[in-house]
C-alpha positions in Angstrom: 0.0 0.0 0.0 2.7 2.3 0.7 4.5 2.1 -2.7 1.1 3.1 -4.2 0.6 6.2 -1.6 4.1 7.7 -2.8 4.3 6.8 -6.2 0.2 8.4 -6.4 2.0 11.6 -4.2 4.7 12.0 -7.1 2.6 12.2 -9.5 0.3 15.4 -7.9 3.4 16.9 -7.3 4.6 16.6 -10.6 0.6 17.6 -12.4 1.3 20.5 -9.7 4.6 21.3 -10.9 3.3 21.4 -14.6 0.0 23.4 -13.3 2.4 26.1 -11.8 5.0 26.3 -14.8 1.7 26.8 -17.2 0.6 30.0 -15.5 4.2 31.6 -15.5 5.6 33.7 -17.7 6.3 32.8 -21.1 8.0 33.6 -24.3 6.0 35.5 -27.7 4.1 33.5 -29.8 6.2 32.5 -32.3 9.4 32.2 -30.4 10.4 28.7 -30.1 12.2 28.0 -27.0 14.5 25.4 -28.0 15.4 27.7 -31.0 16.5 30.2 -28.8 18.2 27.7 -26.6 20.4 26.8 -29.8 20.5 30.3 -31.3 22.2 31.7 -28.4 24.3 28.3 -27.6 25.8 29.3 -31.4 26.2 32.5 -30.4 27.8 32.8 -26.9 27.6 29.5 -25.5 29.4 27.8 -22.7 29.2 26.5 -19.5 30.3 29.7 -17.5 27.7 31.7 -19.8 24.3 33.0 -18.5 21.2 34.6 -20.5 18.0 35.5 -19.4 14.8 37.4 -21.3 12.7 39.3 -19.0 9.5 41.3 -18.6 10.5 45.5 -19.1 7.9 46.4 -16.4 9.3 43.9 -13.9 12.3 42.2 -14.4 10.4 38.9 -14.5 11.8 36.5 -16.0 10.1 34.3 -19.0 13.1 32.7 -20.1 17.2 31.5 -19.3 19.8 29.8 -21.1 22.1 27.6 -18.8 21.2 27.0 -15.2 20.3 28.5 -12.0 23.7 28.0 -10.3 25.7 29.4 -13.5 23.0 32.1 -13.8 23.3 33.1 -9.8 27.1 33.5 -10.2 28.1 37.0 -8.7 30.8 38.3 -11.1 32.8 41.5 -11.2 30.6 44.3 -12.0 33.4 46.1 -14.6 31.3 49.6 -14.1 31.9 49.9 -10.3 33.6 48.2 -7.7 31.2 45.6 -7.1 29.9 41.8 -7.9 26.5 41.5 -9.6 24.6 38.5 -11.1 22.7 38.3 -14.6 19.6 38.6 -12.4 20.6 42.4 -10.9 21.6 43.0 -14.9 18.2 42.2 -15.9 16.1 44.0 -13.5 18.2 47.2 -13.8 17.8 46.9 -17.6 14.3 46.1 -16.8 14.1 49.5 -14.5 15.8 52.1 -16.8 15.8 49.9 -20.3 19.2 51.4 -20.5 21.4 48.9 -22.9 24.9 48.1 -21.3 28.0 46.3 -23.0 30.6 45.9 -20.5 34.1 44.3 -19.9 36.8 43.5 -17.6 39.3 41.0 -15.7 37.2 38.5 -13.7 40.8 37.5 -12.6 43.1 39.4 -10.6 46.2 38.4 -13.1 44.1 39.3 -16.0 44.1 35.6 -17.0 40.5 35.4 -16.8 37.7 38.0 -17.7 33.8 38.5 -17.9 31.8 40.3 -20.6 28.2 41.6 -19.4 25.2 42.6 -22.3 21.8 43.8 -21.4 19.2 46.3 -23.0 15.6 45.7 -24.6 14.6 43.0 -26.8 15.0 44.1 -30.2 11.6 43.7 -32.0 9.6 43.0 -28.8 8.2 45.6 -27.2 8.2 45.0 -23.0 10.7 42.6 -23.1 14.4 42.9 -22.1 17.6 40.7 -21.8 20.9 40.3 -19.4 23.4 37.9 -20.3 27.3 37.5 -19.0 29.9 35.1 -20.2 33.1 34.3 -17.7 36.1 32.7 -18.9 39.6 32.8 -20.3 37.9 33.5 -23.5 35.0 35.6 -22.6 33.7 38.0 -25.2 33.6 41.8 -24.6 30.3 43.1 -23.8 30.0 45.1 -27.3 30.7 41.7 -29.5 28.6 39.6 -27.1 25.5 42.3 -27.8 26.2 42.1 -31.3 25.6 38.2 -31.3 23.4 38.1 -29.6 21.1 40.7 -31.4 21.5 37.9 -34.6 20.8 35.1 -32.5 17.4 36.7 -31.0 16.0 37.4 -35.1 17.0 34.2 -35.5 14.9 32.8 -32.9 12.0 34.4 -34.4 12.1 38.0 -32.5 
């Protein structure tokens, strides 16, 4: 009897799980979300590489590319003397819809940097982006931007 109890409470948590991801946020119609997962994996990809798409008036988000540990990673801030995370990126951007392309040494002996790019969604109104790459071969902000504006019409913004 108890095998059945468990195995019937998986399964509501699961239908519950489903129920909950349903009413979140999502992307446009007519953006596919495995598209976009490959689009920017062409563009910037990697494992120390963070995107996420977000709502302008809130800085929710509706979509990420990698995961929530990579994406949580407080890096160098390159415009002040401070650490940040994709998610401050995005609801700044979100706030002021100010694009930024920065750079700078993630690395104290230069051997290592980080490259941060955020501004609005070109093509979609009320939707922004934040993405950072970390690495011995991050891209500069500017380049990554300019990617990543290519990868997002060719996801179908």
């Amino acid at each position: 009897m108890r095998p059945a109890r468990e195995a019937l409470a998986l399964i509501l948590v699961g239908v519950a799980a489903l129920t909950l991801s349903a009413c979140g946020p999502r992307l446009p119609t007519g953006v596919d979300p495995e598209r976009l997962d490959q689009a920017v994996s062409d563009a910037i990809g990697g494992p120390n590489t963070c995107m996420l798409i977000g709502r302008k008036d809130s800085g929710k988000v509706v979509w990420r590319y990698n995961t929530h540990m990579t994406c949580a990673r407080a890096l160098p801030a390159c415009d002040r003397p401070a650490e940040r995370t994709v998610d401050d990126l995005l609801k700044a951007t979100a706030k002021d819809g100010r694009p930024r392309k920065l750079s700078c040494d993630s690395a104290p002996d230069g051997s290592r940097g980080v490259g941060w790019s955020a501004g609005p969604v070109p093509g979609r109104e009320g939707l922004v982006y934040a993405a950072a790459m970390e690495g011995d071969r991050a891209l500069p902000g500017l380049i990554m931007a300019e990617k990543l504006e290519g990868a997002l019409k060719d996801a179908g913004f």
